[in-house]
C-alpha positions in Angstrom: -19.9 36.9 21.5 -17.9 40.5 20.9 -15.0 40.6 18.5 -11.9 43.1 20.0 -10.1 45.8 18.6 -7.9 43.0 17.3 -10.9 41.0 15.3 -9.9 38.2 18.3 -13.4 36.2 19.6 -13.4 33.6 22.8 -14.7 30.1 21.2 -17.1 28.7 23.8 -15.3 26.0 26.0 -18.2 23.3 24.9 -17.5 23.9 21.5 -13.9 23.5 22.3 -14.3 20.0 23.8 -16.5 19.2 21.2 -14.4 19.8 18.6 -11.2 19.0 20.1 -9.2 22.4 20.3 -7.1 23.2 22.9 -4.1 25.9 23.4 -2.0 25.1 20.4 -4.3 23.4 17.7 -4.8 24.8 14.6 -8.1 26.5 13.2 -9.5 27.7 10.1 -12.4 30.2 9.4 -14.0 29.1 6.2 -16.7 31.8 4.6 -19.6 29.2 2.9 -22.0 31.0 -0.1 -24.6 31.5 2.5 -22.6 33.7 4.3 -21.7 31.6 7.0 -18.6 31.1 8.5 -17.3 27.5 9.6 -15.1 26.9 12.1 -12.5 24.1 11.4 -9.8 22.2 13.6 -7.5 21.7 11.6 -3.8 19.8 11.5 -2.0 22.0 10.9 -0.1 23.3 8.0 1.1 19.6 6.3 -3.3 18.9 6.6 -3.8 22.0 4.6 -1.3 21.1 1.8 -2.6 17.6 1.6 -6.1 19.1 1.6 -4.9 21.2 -1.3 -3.3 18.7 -3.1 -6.1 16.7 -3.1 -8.8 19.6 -4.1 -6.0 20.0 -7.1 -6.2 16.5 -8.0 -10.3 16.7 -8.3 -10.3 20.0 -10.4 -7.9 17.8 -13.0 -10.5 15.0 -12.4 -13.0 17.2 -13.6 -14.7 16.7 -16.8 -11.9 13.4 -17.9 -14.7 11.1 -18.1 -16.0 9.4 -21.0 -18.9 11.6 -21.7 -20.0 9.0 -24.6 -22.3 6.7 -22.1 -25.3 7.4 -20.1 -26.3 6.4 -16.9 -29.0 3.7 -18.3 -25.3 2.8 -20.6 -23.3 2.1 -17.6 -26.1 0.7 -15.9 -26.7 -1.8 -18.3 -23.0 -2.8 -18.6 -22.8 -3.4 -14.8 -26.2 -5.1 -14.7 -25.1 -7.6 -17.6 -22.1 -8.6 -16.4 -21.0 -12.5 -15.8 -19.3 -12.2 -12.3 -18.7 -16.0 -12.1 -20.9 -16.7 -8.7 -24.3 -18.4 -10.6 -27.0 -18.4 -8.3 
């Protein structure tokens, strides 16, 4: 596939149809540390914001755990737990 002067490219009618783009929908070129490049249907803007929002709310998520118990700690607590159906 050859880029033009403009950096435009044709995206292959089956990937189209697969994906679900047709004149009007929204894409997004995301660069991924291998040096790919994804290609992403997308929404539209009010998608991307939500997106963002909620890529926000996991970087504040980050690290607020209780860092005092280890796995074989919350394991154990779940484990030992009375649920109330004997068996």
């Amino acid at each position: 596939m050859r880029v033009t002067t403009k950096g435009q490219v044709t995206i292959p009618k089956d990937i189209r149809d697969r994906l679900g783009i047709k004149p009007g929908s929204e894409v997004e070129f995301v660069p991924r540390a291998d040096g790919r490049v994804e290609l992403l249907r997308t929404g539209g803007v009010e998608d991307r914001k939500r997106l963002e929002a909620l890529h926000d709310w996991f970087d504040r998520l980050e690290g607020a755990g209780d860092s005092g118990f280890s796995a074989e700690d919350v394991m154990a607590m779940t484990r030992d737990r009375d649920d109330g159906n004997a068996h």
